[in-house]
N, C-alpha and C positions, 0 to 999 in steps of 0.2 A: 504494500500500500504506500502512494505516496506522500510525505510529508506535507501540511498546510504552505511550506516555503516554495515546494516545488510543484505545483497541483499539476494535473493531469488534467489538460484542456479536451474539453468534448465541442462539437459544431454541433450547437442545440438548436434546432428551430423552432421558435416558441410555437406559431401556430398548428404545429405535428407534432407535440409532445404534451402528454397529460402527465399530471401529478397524483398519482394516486396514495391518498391516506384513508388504511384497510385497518379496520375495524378499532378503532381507537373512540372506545364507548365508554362510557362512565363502567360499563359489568366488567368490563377489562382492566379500565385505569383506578379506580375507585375504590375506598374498601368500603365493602361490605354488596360488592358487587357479585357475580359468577367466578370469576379468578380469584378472589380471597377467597369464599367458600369453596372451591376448590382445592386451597393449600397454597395458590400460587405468591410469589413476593410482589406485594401492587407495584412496590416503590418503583422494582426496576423494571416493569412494563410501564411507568411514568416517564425514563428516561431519554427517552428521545421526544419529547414535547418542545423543549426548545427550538431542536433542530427542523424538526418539523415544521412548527411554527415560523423560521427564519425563510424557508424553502418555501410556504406559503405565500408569504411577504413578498418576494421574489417572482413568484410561479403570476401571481397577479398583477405586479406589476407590470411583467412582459407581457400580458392578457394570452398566460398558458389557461388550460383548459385545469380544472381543480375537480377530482371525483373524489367522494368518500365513499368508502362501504362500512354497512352496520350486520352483521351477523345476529341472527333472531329469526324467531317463528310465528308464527299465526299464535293468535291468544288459545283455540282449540287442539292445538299443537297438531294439527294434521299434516300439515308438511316437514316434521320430524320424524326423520327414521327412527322404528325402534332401537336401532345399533346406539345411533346416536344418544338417543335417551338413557339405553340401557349404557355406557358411555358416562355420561354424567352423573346418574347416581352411585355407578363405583367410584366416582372423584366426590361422592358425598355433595355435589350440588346440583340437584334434578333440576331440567331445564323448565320453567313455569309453576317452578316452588317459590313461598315467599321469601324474601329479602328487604332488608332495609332501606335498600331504594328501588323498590316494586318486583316483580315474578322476575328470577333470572332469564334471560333475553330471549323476554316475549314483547314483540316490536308495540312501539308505544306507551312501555314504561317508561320510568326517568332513567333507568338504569341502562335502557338503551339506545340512549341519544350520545352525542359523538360530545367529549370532554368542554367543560367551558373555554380553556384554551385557546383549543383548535376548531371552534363556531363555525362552519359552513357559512360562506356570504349567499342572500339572495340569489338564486337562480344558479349555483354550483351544484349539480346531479350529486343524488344520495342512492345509491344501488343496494339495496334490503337484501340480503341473500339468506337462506336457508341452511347450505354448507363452509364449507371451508376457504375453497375456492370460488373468485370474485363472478369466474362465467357462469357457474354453475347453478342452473335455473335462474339468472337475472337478465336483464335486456342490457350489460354491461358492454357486449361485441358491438350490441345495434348504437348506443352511444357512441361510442369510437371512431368505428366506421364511418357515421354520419359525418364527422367533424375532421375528418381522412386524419387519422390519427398513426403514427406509424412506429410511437418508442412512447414508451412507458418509465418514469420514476416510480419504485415503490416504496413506502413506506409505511410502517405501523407495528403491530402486533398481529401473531407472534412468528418470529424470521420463520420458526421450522416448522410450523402449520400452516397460517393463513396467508403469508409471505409468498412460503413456498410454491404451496398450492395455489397460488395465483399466478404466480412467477410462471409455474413448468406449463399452464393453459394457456399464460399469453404468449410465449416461446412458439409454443406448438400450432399458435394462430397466426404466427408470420410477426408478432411482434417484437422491436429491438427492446433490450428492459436495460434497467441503471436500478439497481438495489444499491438505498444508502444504509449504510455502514452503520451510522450512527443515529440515522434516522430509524431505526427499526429494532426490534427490543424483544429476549423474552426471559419467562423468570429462569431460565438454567443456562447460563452466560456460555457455559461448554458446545451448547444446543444453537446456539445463536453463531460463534466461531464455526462451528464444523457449516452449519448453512452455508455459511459466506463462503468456506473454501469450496464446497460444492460448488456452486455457482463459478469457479474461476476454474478447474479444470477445465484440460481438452482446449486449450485458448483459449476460454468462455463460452465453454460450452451454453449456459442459461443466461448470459449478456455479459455486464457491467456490475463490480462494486464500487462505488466511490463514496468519499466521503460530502458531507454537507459543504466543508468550506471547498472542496474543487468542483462541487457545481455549483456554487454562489459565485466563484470566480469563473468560470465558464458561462454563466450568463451574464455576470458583469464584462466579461471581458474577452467576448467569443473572435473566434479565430476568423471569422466574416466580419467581423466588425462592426455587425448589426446591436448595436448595445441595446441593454434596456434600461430607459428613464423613468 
């Protein structure tokens, strides 16, 4: 990886590249949300909110396209797999049990809206999904697509589930990806390293990792010269 002194310049084109921040919910980031009840460490899926946060700043400025995803289910929980379910309450947090900020992520709790933070602006797409991965059962391609999108930033929780699994669908759909380093968080820090090296074998094989500050300096200061103000 390289040093913030010496960043690693990417030619970003703002209007072909989205930002995507995956799953960064209050049930993720929050205690007493699905990941504490779980066992999980809130703090360090908190971690890269910052960074996040700065890449958003950014991502706007250049008027990039800004996606969130929220992971959750219908309040009847009909589009949960029993796997899934059965899944959850061996991690002791059944999904659409109570909790202290509403049923664990069943869409339209508090628990399942995306951290005060990182607030979604007006008319930035919110993609609801049921699994793990961002394509799966949501109209997340027909977004895209529409907007001829053709590389991806990702970021959020957690690098070796909901990361990944979005990571290896948009790969497989023709898209270029940029996993940030330190934009992306989960609680088993081992779990998190080994992702990232995934990701860089084979050349890159599954795209790009880089960090926050070499794409903050890669839109501030792209190799076309197209700056953003």
């Amino acid at each position: 990886m390289n040093s913030p002194s010496t960043p690693m310049l990417v030619d970003i084109n703002s209007t072909r590249t989205a930002l995507l921040v995956i799953d960064m919910q209050r049930d993720f980031c929050t205690p007493g949300g699905y990941a504490e009840k779980a066992g999980l460490n809130v703090s360090l899926l908190r971690e890269p909110i910052p960074a996040i946060s700065s890449l958003l700043n950014a991502a706007r400025r250049c008027g990039m396209l800004v996606v969130y995803t929220r992971e959750g289910h219908r309040r009847d929980l009909s589009d949960c797999a029993p796997t899934k379910m059965t899944r959850s309450r061996q991690a002791r947090a059944p999904i659409g049990s109570e909790g202290p900020i509403g049923k664990l992520l069943i869409r339209g709790e508090y628990g399942h809206g995306i951290v005060d933070e990182l607030a979604p602006k007006p008319g930035e797409p919110i993609v609801d999904k049921p699994g793990y991965g961002a394509f799966y059962q949501t109209d997340l391609e027909i977004v895209l697509r529409s907007r001829a999108i053709h590389r991806l930033i990702l970021t959020g929780v957690t690098t070796e589930i909901c990361i990944q699994s979005t990571l290896r669908e948009a790969v497989d759909r023709g898209f270029e990806c940029i996993t940030v380093a330190d934009g992306c968080a989960s609680a088993y820090p081992e779990l998190h390293a080994a992702s990232l090296a995934m990701i860089q074998v084979e050349g890159g094989i599954l795209g790009r990792v880089q960090t926050t500050a070499e794409l903050l300096y890669s839109l501030e200061y792209p190799p076309t010269n197209e700056t953003c103000q």
